[in-house]
MOPAC internal coordinates of N, CA, C and O (Angstrom, degrees):
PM7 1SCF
backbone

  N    0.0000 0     0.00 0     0.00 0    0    0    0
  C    1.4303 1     0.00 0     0.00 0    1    0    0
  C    1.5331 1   110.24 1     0.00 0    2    1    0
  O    1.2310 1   119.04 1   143.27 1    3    2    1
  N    1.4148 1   119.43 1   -36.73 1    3    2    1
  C    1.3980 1   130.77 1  -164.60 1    5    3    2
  C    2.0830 1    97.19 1   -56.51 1    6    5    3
  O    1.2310 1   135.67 1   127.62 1    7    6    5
  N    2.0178 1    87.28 1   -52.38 1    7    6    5
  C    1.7571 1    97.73 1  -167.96 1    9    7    6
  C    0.9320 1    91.95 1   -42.84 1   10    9    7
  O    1.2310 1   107.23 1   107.97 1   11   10    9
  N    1.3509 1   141.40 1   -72.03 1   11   10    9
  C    1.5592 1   152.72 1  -130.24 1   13   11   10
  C    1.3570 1   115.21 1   -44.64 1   14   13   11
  O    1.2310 1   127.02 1   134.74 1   15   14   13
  N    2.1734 1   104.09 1   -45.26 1   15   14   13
  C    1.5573 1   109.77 1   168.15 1   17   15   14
  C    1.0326 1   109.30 1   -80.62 1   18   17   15
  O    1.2310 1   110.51 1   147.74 1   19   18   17
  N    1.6052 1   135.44 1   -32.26 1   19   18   17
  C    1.3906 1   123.41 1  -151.10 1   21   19   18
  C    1.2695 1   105.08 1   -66.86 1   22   21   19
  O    1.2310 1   128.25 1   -89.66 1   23   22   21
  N    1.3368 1   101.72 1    90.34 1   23   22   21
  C    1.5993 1    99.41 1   179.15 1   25   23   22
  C    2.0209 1   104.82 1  -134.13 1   26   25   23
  O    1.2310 1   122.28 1   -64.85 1   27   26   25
  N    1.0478 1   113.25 1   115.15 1   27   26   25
  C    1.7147 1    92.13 1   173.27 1   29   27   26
  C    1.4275 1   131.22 1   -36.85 1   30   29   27
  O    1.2310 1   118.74 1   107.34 1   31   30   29
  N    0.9635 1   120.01 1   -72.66 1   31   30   29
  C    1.4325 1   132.04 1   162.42 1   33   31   30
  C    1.4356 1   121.52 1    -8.80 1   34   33   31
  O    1.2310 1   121.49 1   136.64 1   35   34   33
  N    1.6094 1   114.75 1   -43.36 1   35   34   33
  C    1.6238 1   130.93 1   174.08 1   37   35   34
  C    1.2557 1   100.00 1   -72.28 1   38   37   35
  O    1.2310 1   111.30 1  -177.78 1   39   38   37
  N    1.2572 1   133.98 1     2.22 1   39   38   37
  C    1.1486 1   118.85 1  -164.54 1   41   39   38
  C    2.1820 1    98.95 1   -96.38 1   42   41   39
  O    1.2310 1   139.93 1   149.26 1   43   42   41
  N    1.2342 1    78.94 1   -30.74 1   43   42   41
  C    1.9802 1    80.94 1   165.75 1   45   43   42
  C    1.0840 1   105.46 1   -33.50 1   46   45   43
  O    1.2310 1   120.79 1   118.50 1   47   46   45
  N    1.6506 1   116.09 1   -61.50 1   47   46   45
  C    1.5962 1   116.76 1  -148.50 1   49   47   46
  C    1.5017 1   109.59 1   -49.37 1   50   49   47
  O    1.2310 1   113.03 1    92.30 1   51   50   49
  N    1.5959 1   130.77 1   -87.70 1   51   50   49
  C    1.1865 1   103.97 1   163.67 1   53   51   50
  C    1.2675 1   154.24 1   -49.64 1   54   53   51
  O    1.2310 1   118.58 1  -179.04 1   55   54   53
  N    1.6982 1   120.31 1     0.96 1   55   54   53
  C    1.3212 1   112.91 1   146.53 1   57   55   54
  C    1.7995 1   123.56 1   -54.01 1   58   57   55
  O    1.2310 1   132.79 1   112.68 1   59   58   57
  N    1.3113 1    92.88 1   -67.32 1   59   58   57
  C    1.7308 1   118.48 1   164.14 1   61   59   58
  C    2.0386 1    92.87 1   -12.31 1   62   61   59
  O    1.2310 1   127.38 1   101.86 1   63   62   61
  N    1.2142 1   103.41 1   -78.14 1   63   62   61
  C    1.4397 1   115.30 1  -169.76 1   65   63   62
  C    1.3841 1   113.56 1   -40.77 1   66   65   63
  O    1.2310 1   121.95 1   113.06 1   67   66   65
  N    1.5263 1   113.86 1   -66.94 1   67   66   65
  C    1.0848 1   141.33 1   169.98 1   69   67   66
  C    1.9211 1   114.31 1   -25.24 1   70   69   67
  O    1.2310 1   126.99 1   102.54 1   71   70   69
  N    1.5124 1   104.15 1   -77.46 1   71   70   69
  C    1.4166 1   115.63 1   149.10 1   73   71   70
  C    1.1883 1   118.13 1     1.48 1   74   73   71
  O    1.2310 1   129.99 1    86.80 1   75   74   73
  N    0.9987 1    98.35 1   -93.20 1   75   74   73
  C    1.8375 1   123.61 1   167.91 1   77   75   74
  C    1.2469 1   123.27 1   -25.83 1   78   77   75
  O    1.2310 1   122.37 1   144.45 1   79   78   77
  N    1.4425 1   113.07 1   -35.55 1   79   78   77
  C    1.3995 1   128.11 1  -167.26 1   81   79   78
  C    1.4051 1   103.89 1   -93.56 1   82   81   79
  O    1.2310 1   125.20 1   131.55 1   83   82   81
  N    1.3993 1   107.63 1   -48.45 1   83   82   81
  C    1.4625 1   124.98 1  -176.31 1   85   83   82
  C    1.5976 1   107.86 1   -65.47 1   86   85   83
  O    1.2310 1   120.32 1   134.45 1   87   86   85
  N    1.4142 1   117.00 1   -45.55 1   87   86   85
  C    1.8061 1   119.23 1   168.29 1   89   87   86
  C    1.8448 1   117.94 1   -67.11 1   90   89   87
  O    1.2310 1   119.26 1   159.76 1   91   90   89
  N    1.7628 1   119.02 1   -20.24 1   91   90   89
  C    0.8402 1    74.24 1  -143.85 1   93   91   90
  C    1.8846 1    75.55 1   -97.18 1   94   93   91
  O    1.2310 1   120.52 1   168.18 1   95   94   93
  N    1.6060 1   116.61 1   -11.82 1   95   94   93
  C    1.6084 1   123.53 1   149.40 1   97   95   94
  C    1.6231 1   112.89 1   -36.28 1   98   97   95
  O    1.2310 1   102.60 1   168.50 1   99   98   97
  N    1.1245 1   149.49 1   -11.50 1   99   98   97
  C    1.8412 1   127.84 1  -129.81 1  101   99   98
  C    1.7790 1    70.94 1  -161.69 1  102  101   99
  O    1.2310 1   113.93 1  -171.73 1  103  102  101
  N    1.1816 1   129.10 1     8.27 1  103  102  101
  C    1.5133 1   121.35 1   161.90 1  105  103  102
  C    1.8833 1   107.04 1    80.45 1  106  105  103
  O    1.2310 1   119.33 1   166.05 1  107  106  105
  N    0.9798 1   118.89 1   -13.95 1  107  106  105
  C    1.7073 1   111.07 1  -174.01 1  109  107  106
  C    1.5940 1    97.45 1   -51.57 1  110  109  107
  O    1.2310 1   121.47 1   116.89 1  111  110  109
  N    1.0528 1   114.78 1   -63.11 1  111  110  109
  C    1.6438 1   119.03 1  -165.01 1  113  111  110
  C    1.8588 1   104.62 1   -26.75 1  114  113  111
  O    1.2310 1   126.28 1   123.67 1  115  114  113
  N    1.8169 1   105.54 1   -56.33 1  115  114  113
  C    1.1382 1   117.91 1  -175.68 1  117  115  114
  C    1.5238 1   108.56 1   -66.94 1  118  117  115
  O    1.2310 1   113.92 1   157.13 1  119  118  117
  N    1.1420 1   129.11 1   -22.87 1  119  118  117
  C    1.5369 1   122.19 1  -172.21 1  121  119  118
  C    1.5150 1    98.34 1   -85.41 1  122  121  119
  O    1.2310 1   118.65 1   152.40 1  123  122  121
  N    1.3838 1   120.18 1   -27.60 1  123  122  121
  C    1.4715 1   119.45 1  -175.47 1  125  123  122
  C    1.0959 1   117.55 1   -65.07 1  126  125  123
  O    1.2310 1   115.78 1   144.55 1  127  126  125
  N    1.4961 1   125.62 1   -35.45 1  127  126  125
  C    1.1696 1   153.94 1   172.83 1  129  127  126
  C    1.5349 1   117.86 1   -62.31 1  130  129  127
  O    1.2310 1   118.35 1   124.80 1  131  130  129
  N    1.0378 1   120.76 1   -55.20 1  131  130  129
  C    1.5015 1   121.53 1   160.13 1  133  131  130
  C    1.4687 1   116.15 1   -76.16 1  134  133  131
  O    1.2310 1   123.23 1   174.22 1  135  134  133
  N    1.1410 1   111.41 1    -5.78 1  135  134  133
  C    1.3844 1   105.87 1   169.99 1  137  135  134
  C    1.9575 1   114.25 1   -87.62 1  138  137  135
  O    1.2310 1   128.94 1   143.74 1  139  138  137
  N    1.4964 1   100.38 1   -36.26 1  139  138  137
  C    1.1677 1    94.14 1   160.87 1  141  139  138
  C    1.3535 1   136.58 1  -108.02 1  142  141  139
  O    1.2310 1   115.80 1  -151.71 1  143  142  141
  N    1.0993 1   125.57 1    28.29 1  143  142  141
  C    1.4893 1   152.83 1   126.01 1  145  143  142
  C    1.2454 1   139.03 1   -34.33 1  146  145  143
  O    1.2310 1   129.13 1   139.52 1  147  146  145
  N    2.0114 1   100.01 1   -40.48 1  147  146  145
  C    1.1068 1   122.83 1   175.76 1  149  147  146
  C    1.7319 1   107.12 1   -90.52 1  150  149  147
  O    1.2310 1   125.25 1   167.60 1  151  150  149
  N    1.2825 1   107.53 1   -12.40 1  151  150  149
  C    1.6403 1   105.71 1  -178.42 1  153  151  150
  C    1.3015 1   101.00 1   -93.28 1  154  153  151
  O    1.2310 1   108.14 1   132.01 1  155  154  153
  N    1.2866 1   139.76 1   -47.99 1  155  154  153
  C    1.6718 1   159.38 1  -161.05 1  157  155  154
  C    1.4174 1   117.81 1   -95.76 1  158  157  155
  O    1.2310 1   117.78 1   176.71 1  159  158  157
  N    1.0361 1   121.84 1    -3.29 1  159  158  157
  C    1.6692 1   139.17 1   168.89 1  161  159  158
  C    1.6893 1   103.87 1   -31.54 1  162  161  159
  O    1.2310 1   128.73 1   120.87 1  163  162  161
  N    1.3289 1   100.78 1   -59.13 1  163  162  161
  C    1.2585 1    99.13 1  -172.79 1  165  163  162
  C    1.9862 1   132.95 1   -82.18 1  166  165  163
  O    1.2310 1   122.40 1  -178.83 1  167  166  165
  N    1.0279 1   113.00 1     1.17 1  167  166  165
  C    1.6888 1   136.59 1   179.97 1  169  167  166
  C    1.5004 1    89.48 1   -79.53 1  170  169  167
  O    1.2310 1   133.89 1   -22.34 1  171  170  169
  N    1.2568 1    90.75 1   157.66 1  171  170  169
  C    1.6562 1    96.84 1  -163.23 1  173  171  170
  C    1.5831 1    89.68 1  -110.07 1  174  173  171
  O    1.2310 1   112.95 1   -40.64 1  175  174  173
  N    1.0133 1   130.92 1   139.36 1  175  174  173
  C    1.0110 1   152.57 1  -168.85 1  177  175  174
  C    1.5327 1   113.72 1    71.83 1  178  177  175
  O    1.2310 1   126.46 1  -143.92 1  179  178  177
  N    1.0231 1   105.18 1    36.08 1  179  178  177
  C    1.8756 1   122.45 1  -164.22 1  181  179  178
  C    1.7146 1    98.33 1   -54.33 1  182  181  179
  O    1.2310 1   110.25 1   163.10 1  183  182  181
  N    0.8790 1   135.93 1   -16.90 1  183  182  181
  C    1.6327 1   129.73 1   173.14 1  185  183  182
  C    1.6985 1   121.15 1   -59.36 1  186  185  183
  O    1.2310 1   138.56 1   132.91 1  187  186  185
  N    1.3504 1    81.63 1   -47.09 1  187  186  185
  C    1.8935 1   107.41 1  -176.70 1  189  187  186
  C    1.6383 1    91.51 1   -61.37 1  190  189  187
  O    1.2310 1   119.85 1   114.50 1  191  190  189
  N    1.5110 1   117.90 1   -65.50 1  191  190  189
  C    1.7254 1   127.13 1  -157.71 1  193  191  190
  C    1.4537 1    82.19 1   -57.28 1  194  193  191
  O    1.2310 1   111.29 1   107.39 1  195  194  193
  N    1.4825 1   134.00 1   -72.61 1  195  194  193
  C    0.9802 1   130.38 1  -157.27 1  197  195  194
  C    1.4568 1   135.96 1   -47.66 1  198  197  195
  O    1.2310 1   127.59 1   168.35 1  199  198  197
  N    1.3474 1   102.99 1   -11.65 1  199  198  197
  C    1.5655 1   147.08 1   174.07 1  201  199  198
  C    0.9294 1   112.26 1   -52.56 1  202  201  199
  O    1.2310 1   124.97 1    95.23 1  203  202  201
  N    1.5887 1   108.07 1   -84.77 1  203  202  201
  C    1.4661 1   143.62 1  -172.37 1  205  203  202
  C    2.0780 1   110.78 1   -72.00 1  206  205  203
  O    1.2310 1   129.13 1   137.96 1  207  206  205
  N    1.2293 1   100.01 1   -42.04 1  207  206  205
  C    1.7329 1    99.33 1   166.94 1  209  207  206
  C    1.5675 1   116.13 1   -61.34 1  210  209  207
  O    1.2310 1   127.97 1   141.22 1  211  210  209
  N    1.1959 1   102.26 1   -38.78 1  211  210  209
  C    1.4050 1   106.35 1  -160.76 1  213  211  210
  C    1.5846 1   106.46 1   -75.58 1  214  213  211
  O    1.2310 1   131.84 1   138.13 1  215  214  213
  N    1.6173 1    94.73 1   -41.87 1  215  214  213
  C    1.7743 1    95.77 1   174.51 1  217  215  214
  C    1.3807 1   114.00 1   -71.64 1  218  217  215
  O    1.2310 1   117.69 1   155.00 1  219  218  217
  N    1.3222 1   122.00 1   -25.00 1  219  218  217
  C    1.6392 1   122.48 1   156.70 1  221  219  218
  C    1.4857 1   116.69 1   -17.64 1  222  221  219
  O    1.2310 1   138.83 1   104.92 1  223  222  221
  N    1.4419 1    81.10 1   -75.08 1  223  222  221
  C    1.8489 1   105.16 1  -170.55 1  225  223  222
  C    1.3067 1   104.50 1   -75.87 1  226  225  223
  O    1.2310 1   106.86 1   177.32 1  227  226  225
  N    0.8954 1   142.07 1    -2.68 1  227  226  225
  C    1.5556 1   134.91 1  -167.81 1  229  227  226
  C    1.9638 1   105.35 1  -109.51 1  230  229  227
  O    1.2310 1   127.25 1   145.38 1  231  230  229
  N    1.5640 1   103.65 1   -34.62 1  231  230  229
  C    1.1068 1   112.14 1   168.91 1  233  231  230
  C    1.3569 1   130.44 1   -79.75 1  234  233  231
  O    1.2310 1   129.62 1   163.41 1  235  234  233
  N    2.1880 1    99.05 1   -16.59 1  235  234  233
  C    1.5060 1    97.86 1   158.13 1  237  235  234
  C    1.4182 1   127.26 1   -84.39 1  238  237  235
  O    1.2310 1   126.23 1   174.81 1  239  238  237
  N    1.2987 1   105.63 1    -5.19 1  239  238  237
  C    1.7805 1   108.18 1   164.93 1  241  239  238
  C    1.1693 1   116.92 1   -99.54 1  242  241  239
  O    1.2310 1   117.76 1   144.03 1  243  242  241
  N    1.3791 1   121.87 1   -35.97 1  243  242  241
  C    1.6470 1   106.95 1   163.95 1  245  243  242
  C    1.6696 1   117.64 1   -76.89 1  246  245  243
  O    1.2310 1   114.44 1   152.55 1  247  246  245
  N    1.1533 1   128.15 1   -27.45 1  247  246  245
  C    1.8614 1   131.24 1  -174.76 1  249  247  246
  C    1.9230 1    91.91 1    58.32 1  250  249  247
  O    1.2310 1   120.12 1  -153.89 1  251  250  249
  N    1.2180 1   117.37 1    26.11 1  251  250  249
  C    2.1824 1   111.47 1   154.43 1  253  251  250
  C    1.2213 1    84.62 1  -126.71 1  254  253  251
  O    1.2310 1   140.59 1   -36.12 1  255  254  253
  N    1.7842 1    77.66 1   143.88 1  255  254  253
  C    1.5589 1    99.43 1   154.59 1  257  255  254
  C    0.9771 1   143.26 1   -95.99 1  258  257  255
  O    1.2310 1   127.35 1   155.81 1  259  258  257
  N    1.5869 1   103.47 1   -24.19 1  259  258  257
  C    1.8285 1   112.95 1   144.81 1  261  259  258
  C    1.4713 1   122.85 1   -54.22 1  262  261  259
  O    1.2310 1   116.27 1   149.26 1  263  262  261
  N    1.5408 1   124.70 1   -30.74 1  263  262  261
  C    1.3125 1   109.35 1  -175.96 1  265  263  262
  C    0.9331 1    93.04 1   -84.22 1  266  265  263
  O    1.2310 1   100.45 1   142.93 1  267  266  265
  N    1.5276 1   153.06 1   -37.07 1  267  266  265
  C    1.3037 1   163.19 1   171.28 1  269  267  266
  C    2.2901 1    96.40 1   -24.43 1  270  269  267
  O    1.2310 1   124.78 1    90.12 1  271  270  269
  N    1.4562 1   108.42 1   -89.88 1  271  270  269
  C    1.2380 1   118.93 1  -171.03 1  273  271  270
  C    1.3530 1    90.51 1   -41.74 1  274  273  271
  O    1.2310 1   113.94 1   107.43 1  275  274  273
  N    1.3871 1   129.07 1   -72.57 1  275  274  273
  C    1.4286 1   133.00 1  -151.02 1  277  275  274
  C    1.4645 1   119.16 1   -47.94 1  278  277  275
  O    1.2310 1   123.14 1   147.68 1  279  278  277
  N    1.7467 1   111.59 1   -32.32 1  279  278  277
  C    1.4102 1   114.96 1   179.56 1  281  279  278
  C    1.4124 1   106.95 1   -94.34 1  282  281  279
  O    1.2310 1   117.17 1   128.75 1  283  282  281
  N    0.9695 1   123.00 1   -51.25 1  283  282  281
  C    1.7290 1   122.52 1   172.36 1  285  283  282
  C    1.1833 1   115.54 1   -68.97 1  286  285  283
  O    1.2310 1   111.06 1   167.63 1  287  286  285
  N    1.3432 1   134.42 1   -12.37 1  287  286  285
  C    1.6064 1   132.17 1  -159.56 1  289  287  286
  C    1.3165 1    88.27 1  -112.81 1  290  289  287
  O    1.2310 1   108.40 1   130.43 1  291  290  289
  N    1.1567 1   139.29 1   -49.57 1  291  290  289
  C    1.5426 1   137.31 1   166.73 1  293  291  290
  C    1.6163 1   107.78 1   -49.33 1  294  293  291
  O    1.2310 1   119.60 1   162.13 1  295  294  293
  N    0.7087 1   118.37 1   -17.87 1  295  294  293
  C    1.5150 1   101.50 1   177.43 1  297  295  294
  C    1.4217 1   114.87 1  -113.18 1  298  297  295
  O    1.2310 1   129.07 1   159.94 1  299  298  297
  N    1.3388 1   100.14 1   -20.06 1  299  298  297
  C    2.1061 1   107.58 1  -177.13 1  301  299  298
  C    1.2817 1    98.21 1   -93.74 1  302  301  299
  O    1.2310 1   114.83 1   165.53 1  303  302  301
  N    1.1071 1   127.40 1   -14.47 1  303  302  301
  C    1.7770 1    93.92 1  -158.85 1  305  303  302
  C    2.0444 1   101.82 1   -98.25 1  306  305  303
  O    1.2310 1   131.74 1   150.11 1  307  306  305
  N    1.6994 1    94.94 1   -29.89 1  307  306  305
  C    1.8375 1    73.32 1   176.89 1  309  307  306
  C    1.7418 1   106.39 1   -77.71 1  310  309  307
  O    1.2310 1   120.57 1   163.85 1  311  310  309
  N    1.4707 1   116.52 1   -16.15 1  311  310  309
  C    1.7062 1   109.99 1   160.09 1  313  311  310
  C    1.6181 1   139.07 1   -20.63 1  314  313  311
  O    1.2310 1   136.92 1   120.47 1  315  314  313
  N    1.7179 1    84.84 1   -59.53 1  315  314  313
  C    1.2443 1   145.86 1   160.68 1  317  315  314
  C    1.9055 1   111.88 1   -26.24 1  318  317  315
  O    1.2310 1   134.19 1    89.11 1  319  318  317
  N    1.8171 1    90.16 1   -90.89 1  319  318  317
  C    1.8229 1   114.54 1   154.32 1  321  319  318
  C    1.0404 1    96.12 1   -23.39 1  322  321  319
  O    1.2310 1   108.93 1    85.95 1  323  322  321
  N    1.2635 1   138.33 1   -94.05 1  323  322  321
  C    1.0915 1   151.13 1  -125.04 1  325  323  322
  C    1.2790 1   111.61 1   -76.30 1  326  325  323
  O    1.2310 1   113.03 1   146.14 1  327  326  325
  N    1.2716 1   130.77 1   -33.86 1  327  326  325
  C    0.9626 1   137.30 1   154.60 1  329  327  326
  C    1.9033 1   126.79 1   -52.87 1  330  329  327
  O    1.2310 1   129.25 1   152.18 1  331  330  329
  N    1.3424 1    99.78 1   -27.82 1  331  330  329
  C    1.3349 1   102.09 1  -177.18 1  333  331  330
  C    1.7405 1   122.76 1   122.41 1  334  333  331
  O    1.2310 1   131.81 1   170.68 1  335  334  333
  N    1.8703 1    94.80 1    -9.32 1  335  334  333
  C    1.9627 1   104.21 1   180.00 1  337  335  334
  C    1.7556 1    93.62 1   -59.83 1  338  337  335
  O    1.2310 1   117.93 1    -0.21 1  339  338  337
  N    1.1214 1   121.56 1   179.79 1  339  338  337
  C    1.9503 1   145.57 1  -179.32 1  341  339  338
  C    1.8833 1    77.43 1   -98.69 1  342  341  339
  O    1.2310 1   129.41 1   -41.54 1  343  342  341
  N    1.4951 1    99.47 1   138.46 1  343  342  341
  C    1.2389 1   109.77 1   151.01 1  345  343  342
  C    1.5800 1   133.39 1   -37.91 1  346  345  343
  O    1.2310 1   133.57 1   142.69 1  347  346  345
  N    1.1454 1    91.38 1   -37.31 1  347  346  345
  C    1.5845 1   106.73 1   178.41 1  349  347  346
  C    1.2885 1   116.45 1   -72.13 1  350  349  347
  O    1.2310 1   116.83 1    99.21 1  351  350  349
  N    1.4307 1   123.63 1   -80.79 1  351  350  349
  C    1.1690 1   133.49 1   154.11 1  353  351  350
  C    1.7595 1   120.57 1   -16.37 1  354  353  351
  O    1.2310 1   114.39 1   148.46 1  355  354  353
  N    1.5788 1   128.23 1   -31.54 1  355  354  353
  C    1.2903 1   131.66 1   168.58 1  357  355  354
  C    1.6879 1   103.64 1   -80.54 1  358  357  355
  O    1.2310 1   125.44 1   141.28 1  359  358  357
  N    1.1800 1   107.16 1   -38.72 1  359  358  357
  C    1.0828 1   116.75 1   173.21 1  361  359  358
  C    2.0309 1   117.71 1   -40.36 1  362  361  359
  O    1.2310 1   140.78 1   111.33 1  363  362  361
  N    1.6534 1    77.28 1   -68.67 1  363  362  361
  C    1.9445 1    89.88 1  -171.53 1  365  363  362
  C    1.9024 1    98.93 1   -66.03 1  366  365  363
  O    1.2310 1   125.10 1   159.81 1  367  366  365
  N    0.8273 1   107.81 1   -20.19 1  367  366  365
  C    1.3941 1   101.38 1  -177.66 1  369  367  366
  C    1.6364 1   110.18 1   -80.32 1  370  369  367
  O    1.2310 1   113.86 1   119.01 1  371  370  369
  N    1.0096 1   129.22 1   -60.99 1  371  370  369
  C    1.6213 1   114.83 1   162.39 1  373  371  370
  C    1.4631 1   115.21 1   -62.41 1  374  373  371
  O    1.2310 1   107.38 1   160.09 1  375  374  373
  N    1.0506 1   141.12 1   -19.91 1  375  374  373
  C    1.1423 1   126.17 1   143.29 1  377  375  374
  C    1.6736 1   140.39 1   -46.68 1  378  377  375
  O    1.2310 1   124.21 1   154.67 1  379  378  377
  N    1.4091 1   109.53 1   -25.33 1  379  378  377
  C    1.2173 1   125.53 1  -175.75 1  381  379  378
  C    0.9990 1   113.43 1  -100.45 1  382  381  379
  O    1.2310 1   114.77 1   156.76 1  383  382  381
  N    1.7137 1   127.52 1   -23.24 1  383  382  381
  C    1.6001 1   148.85 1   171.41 1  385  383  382
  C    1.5911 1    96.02 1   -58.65 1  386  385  383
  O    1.2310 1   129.66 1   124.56 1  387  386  385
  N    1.4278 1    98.99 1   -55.44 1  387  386  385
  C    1.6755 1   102.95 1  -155.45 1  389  387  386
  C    1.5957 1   112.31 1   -59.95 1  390  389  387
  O    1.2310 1   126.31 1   163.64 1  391  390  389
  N    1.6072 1   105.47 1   -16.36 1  391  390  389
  C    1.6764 1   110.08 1  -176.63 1  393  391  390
  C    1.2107 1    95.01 1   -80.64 1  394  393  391
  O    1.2310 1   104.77 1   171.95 1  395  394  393
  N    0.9025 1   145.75 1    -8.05 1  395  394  393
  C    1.7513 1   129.27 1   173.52 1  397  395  394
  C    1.2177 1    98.97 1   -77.57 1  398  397  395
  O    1.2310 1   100.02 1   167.38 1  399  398  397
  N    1.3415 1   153.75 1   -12.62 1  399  398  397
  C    1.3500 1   127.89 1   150.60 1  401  399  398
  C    1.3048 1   142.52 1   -35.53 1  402  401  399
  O    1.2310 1   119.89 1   148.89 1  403  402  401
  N    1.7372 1   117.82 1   -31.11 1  403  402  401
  C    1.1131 1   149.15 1  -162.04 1  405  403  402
  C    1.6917 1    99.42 1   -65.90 1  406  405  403
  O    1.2310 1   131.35 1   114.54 1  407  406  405
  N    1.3276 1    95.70 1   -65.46 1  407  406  405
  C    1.8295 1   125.53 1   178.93 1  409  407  406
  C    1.7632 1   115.35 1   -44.59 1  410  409  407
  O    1.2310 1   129.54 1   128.25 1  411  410  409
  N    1.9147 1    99.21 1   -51.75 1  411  410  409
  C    1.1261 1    79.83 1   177.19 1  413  411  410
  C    1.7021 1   138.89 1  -101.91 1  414  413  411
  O    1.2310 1   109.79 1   -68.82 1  415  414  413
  N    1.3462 1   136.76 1   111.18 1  415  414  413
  C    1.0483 1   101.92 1  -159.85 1  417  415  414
  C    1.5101 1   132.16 1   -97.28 1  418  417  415
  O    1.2310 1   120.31 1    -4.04 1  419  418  417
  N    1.6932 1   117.01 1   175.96 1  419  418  417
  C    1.3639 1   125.88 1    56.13 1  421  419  418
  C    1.3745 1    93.61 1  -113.95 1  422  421  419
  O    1.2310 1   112.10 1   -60.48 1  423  422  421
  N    1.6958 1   132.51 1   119.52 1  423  422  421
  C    1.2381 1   140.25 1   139.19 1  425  423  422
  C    1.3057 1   126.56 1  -103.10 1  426  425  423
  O    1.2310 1   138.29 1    -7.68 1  427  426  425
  N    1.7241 1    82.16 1   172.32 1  427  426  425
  C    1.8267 1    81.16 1   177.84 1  429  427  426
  C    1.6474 1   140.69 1   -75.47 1  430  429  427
  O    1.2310 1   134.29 1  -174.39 1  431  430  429
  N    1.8085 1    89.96 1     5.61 1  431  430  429
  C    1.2745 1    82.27 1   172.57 1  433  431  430
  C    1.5148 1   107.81 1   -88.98 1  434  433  431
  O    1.2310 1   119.42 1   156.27 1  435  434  433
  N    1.2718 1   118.71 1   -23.73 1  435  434  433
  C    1.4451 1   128.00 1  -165.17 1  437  435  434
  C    1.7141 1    96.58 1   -57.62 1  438  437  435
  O    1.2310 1   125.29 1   127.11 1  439  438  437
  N    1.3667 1   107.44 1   -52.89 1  439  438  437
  C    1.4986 1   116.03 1  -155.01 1  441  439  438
  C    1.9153 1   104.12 1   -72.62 1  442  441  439
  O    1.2310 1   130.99 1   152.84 1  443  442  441
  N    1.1386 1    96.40 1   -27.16 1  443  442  441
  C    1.8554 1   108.35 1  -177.82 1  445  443  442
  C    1.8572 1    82.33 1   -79.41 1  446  445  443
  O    1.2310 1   117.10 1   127.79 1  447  446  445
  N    1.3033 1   123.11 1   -52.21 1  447  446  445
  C    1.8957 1    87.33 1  -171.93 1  449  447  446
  C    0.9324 1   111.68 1  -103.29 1  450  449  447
  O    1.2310 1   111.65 1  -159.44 1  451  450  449
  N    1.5458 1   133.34 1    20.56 1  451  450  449
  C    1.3983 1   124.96 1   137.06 1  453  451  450
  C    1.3978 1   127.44 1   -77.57 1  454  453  451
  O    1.2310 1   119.48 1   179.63 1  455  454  453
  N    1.3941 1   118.61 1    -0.37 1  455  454  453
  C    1.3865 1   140.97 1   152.66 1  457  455  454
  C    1.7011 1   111.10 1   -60.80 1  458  457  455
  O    1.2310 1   131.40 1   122.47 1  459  458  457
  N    1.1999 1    95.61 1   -57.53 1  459  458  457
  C    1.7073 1   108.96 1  -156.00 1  461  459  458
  C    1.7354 1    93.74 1   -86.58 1  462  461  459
  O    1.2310 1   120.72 1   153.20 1  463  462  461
  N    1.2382 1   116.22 1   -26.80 1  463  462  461
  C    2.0302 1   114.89 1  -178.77 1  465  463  462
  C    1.5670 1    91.45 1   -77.01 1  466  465  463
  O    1.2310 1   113.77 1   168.48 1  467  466  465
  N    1.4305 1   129.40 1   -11.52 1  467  466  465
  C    1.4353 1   123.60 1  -162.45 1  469  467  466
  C    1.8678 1   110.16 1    52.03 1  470  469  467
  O    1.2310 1   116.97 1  -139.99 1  471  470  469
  N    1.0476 1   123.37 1    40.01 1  471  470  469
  C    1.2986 1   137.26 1   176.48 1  473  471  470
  C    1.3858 1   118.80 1  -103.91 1  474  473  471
  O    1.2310 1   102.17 1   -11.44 1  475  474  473
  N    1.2515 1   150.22 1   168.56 1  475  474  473
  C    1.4086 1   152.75 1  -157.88 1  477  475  474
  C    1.9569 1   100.19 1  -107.87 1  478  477  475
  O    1.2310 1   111.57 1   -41.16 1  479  478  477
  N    0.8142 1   133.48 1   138.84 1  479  478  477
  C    1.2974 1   158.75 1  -160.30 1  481  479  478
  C    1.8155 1   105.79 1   -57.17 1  482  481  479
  O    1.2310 1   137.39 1   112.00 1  483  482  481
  N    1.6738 1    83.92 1   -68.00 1  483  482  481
  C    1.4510 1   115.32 1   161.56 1  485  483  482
  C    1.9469 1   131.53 1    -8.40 1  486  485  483
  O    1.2310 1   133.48 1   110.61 1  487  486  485
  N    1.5697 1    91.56 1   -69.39 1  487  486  485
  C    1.4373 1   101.42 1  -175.44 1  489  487  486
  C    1.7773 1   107.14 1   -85.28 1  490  489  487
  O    1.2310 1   117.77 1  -164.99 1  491  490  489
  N    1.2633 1   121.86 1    15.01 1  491  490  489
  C    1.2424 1   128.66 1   170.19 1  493  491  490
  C    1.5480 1   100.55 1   -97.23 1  494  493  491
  O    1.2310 1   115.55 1   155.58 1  495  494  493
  N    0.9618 1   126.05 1   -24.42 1  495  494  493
  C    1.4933 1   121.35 1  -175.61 1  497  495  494
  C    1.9528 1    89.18 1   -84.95 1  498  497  495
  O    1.2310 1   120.10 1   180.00 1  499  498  497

């Protein structure tokens, strides 16, 4: 079982995570956020866009999608509340942001099936 991970490449994954943890502690998450806040101000329902862009970009520097929701979704969704969205609805919306991580890469899904295609990391980027 051990061989199975010992693989370099897996070793992203908890960096990837880590990242995430480390940006969204060290304030980037929040600067991203007012940074695109300041572009999207005007879209009408600009909370939601601001949501989903931000976890874009946040998931293209971390490549998780858990650290993805966890750093942007922690901060948008009582935003969100507060504004007047259903818990839920703030909910599915950083939830649905955070899957655009997947798409862009280098993530972890890329690197787990460039593991499993037995292919080089590389030509996925």
């Amino acid at each position: 079982m051990f061989t199975a991970i010992d693989s370099f490449p897996f070793m992203a994954v908890p960096f990837f995570i880590l990242a995430g943890d480390l940006m969204q502690r060290g304030g980037v998450s929040e600067k991203l956020i007012q940074f695109i806040r300041q572009v999207c101000f005007w879209i009408p329902a600009h909370l939601g866009v601001i949501t989903v862009v931000a976890s874009g970009f946040f998931g293209a520097i971390s490549g998780s999608n858990p650290a993805t929701v966890a750093a942007i979704g922690g901060i948008m969704i009582p935003e969100m509340q507060k504004a007047g969205y259903p818990a839920a609805k703030a909910s599915a919306i950083a939830a649905a942001g955070g899957t655009l991580g997947v798409i862009i890469p280098p993530s972890i899904s890329m690197i787990t099936y460039a593991l499993v295609a037995s292919v080089s990391v590389e030509p996925c980027l």
